[in-house]
C-alpha positions as a printed Julia matrix, in Angstrom:
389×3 Matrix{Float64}:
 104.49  121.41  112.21
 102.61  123.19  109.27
 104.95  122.14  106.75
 108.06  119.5   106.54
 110.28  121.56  104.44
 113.58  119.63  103.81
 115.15  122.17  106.41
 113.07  123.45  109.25
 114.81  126.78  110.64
 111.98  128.58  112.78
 112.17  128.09  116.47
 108.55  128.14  117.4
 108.19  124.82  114.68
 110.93  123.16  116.12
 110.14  123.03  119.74
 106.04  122.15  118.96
 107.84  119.22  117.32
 109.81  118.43  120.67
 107.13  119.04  122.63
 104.94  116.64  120.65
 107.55  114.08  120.98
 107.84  114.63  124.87
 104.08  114.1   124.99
 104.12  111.24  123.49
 106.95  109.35  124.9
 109.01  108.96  121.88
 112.08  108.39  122.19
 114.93  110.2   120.24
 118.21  108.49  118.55
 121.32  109.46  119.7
 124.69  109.35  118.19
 128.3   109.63  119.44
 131.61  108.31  118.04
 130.01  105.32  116.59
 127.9   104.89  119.74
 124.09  104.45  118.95
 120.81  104.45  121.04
 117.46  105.86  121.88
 116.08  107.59  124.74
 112.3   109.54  126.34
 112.3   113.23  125.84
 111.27  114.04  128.9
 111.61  117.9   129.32
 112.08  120.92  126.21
 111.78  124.26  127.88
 113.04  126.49  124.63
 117.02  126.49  125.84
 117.58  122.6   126.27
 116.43  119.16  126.01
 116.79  116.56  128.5
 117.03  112.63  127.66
 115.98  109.95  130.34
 120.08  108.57  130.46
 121.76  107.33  133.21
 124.64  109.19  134.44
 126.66  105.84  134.24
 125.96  105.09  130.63
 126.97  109.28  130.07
 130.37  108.19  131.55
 130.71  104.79  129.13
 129.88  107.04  125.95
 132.89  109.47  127.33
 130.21  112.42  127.17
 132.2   115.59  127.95
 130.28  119.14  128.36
 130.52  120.95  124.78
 131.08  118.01  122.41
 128.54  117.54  119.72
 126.17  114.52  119.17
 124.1   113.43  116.49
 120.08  113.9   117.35
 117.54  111.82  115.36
 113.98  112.32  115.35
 110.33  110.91  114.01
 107.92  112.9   113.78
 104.7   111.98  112.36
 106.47  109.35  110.5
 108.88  111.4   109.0
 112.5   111.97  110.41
 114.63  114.52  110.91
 117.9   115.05  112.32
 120.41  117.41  113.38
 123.56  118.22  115.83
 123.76  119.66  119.57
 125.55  120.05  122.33
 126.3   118.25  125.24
 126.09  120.42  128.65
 126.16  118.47  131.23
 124.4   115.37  133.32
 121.16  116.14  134.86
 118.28  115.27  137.3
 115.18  115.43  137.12
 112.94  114.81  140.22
 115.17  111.91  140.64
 115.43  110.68  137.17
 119.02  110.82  135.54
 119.07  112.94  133.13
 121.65  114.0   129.77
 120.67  117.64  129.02
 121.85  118.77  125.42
 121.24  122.01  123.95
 118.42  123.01  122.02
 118.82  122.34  118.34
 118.45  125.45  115.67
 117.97  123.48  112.52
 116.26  120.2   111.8
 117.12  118.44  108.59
 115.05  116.22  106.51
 116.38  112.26  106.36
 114.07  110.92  104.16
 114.11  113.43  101.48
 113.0   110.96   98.55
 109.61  110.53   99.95
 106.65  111.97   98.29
 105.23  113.27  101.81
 105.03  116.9   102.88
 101.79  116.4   104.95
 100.93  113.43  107.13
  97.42  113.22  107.94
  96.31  111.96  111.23
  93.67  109.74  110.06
  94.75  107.91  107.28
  92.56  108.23  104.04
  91.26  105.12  102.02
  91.89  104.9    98.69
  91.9   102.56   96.03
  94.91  101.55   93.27
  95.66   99.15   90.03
  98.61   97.76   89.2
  99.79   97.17   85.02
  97.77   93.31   85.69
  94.67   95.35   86.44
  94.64   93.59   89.87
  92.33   96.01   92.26
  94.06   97.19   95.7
  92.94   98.3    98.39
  95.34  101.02  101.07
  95.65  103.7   103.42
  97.23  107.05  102.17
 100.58  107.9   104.6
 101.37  110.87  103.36
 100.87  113.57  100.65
 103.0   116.37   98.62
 101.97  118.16   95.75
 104.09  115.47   93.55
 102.54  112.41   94.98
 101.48  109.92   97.89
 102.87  107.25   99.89
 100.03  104.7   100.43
 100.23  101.0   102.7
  98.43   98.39  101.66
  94.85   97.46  103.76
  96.6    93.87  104.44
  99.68   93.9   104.77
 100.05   90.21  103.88
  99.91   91.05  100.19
 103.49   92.6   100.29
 103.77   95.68   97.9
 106.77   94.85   96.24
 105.29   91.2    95.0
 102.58   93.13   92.76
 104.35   96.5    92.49
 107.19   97.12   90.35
 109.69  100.29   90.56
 108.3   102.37   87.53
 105.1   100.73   87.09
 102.14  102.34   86.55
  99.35  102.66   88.35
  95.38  104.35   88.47
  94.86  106.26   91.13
  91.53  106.59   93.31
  91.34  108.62   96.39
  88.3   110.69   97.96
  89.54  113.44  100.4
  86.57  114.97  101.4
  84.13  117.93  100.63
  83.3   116.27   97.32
  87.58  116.17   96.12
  87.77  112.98   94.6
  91.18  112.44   92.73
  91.58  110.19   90.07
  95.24  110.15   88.78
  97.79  108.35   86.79
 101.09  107.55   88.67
 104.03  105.7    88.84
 105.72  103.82   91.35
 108.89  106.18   92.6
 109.81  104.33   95.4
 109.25  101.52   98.24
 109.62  102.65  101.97
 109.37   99.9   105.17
 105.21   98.89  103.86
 104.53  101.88  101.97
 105.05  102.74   98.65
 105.84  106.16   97.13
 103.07  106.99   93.58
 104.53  109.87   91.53
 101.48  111.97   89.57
 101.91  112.11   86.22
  98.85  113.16   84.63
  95.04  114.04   86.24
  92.76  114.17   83.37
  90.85  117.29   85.29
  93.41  120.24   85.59
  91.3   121.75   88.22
  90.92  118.92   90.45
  95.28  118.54   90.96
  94.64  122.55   91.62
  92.03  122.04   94.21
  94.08  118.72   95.63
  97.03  121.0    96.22
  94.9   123.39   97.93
  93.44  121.1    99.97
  96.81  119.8   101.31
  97.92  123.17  102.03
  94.32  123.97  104.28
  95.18  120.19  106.27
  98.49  121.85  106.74
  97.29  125.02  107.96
  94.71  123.17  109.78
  97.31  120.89  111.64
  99.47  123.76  112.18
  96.9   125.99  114.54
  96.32  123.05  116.85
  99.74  122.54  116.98
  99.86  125.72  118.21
  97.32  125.59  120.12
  98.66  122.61  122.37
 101.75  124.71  122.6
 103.72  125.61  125.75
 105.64  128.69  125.7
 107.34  127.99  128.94
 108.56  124.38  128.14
 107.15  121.01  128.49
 107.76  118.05  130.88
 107.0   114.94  130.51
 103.9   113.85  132.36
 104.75  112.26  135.64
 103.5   108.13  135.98
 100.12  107.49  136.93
 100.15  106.2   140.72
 100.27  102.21  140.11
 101.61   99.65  138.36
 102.62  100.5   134.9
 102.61   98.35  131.81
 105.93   97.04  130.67
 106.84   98.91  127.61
 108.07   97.4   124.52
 111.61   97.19  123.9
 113.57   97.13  120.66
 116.47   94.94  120.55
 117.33   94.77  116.78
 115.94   98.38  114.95
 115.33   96.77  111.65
 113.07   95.6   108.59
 111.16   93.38  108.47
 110.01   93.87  112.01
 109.22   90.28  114.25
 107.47   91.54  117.64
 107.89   88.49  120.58
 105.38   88.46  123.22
 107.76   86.81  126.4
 108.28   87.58  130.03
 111.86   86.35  129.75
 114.31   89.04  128.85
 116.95   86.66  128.06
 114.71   84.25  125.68
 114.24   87.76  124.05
 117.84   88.75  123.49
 118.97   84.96  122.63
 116.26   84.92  119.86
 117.31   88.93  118.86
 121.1    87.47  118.59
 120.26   84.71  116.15
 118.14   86.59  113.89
 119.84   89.75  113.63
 121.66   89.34  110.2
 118.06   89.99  108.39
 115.33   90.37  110.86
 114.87   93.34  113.88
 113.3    92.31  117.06
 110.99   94.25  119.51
 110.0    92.25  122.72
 107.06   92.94  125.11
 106.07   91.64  128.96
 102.81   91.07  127.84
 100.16   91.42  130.59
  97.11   92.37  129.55
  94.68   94.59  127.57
  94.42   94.74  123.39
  97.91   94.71  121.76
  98.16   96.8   119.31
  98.1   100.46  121.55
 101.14   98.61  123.37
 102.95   98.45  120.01
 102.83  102.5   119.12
 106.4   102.4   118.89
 106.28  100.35  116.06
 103.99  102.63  114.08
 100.77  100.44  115.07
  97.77  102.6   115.43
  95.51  101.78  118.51
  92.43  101.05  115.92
  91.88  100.74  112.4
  94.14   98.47  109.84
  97.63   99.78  110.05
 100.12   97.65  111.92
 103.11  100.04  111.43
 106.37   98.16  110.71
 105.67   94.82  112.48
 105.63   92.17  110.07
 104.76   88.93  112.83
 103.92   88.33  116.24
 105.7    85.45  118.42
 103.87   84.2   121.41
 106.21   82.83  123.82
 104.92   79.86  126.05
 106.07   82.08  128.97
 104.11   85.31  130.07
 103.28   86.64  133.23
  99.38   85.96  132.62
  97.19   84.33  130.86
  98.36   81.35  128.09
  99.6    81.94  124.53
  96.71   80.1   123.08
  94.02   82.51  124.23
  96.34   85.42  123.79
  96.58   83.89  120.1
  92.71   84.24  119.55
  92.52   87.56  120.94
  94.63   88.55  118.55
  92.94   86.91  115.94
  89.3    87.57  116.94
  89.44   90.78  118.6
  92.16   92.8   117.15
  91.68   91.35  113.99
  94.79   91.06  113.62
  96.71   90.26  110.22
  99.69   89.09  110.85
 101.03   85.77  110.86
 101.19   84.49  114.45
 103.77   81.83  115.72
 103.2    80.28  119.01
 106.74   78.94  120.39
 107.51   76.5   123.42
 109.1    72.8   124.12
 109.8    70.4   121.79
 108.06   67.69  124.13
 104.34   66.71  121.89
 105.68   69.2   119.82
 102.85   68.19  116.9
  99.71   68.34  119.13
 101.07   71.69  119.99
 100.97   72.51  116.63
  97.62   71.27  115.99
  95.98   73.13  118.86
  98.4    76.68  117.78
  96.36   76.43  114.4
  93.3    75.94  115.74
  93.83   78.85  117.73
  94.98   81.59  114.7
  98.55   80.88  114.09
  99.98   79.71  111.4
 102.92   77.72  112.9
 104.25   76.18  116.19
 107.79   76.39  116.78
 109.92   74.77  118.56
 112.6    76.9   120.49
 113.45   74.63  123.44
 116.05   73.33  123.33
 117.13   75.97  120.64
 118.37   75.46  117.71
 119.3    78.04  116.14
 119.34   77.96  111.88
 116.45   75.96  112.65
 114.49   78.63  114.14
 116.06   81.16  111.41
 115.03   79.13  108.5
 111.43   78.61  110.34
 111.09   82.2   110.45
 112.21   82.94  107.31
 110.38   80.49  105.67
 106.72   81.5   106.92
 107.69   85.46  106.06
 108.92   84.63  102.47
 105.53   82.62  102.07
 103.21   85.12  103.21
 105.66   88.22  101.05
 106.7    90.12  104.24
């Protein structure tokens, strides 16, 4: 998408935008009558979109040809939505199908973001606060008014040294000698970013060339968009021959973000269940391989320091392979990873447990056999107020 307007009207935009979602397996939100959930794009061929939905759940949500549903989208971080049309239940080389109509207008959500470009490597950058304390982030976005920046650790928690209306110094090198050194203001927090408002650049020409610059990354972005377009329409690649990797599955959609690591499916929804009134919940089969690419849903990237919206990781004491103590210091050794980690399992030697979790990377060992529930709320809550997630 070369720009993100607040409305995007022009066809060709629009379906590049599906068709990057198809590629990429993301699922879209759908709406009806109260009824929420989301589903894989898996085909956009310029006259309709079909969602992975089974016929039987099309029945339960009383989908009738020609009704409208809500559509909701991220793209690039940023999310848009809109209305279409039901047509009908589909198939798709044997995958149930819901095939909607192709939407003609997609509206901003999040219009009080300063983001009108979202790079795809994020930029470092440096920032103050009014106690002079030093930070260190990752640049999200960019508009001509401002940037959203996440902190390098995510630990830190933005809204513990931030303030709404504070401000702060600015220092950001974009390349091909632009270095931008600004005075801003806080405007807003979003999930782990926060929103800096320019208010003054002591070098005129430097905001000039900065707003150029977006608008060549834009331009930039836009041609290879085009270039991996498909006039004819786009499927959604068929599975590799073999077993596949369980995917991750949200059960509570929202902030701050716990991620389990269990084989049971049932642990998962229990645990979802009890901490639903202030935490979301995304569970994984975990098998094998580094982590992090198995959380893109989540916002993680596959390398660098951004962990998207997950805020802790709980290793269960059951997976299919391998033990939760060295899955614990791969996490922690490997991938680096910054996140508090809680290792969870019987109550039996329940202290020696504990003792070997630390020694491993975590930070806790928790008891969640037999469960109790406030007790594994509080727990939980505890260990995120400490750390300021």
């Amino acid at each position: 998408m070369a720009r993100n307007p607040l409305l995007v009207e022009d066809p060709l935009l629009i379906r590049m935008t599906l068709q990057r979602l198809c590629a990429e397996a993301t699922p879209l939100g759908l709406g009806f009558q109260g009824r929420k959930g989301e589903f894989p794009l898996v085909l956009e061929d310029g006259h309709s979109l079909a969602l992975e939905m089974g016929h039987g759940q099309i029945r339960e949500w009383q989908l009738e040809p020609g009704v409208n549903v809500d559509l909701q989208l991220r793209d690039r971080g940023l999310l848009f939505e809109c209305v279409v049309s039901h047509l009908a239940p589909g198939r798709l080389e044997g995958l149930e199908t819901c095939l909607l109509g192709a939407p003609r207008i997609l509206r901003r959500s999040d219009t009080f973001r300063l983001v009108d470009f979202v790079p795809v490597q994020p930029h470092p950058c440096t920032f103050t606060n009014t106690r002079n304390a030093l930070l260190d982030g990752s640049i999200r976005g960019l508009s001509e008014e401002g940037l959203e920046i996440v902190l390098r650790d995510p630990r830190q928690g933005l809204q513990n040294i931030l303030r709404m209306g504070e401000e702060s110094l600015l220092d950001v090198t974009l390349g091909e000698g632009l270095q931008l050194k600004a005075s801003t203001t806080v405007a807003y927090f979003h999930e782990d970013a926060v929103g800096l408002r320019i208010r003054k650049v002591e070098d005129g020409r430097v905001l000039d060339r900065y707003c150029d610059w977006i608008q060549e990354q834009q331009a930039l972005q836009a041609q290879k968009d085009r270039e991996a377009f498909v006039p004819g329409g786009f499927r959604r690649p068929a599975a590799r021959e073999g077993p596949q990797l369980p995917q991750l599955r949200v059960w509570v959609d929202r902030d701050p973000m716990l991620v389990l690591l269990t084989e049971k499916g049932d642990f998962a929804q229990r645990l979802a269940e009890a901490l639903s009134r202030k935490f979301g919940l995304a569970s994984l089969d975990y098998i094998k391989g580094p982590l992090r690419p198995q959380l893109k849903r989540l916002g993680v990237s596959a390398d660098g320091d951004n962990w998207g919206r997950a805020r802790a990781v709980l290793v269960h004491n059951m997976l299919r392979l391998g033990s939760p103590l060295e899955l614990a210091r791969q996490l922690v050794e490997k991938e680096r990873c910054p996140l508090p980690l809680l290792l969870l399992g019987t109550e039996e030697d329940a202290d020696k447990k504990r003792r070997h979790a630390i020694r491993a990377g975590a930070v806790e060992y928790l008891p969640v056999e037999p469960f109790r529930v406030l007790s594994v709320f509080r727990k939980i809550e505890e260990i995120l107020t400490l750390i300021g997630a």
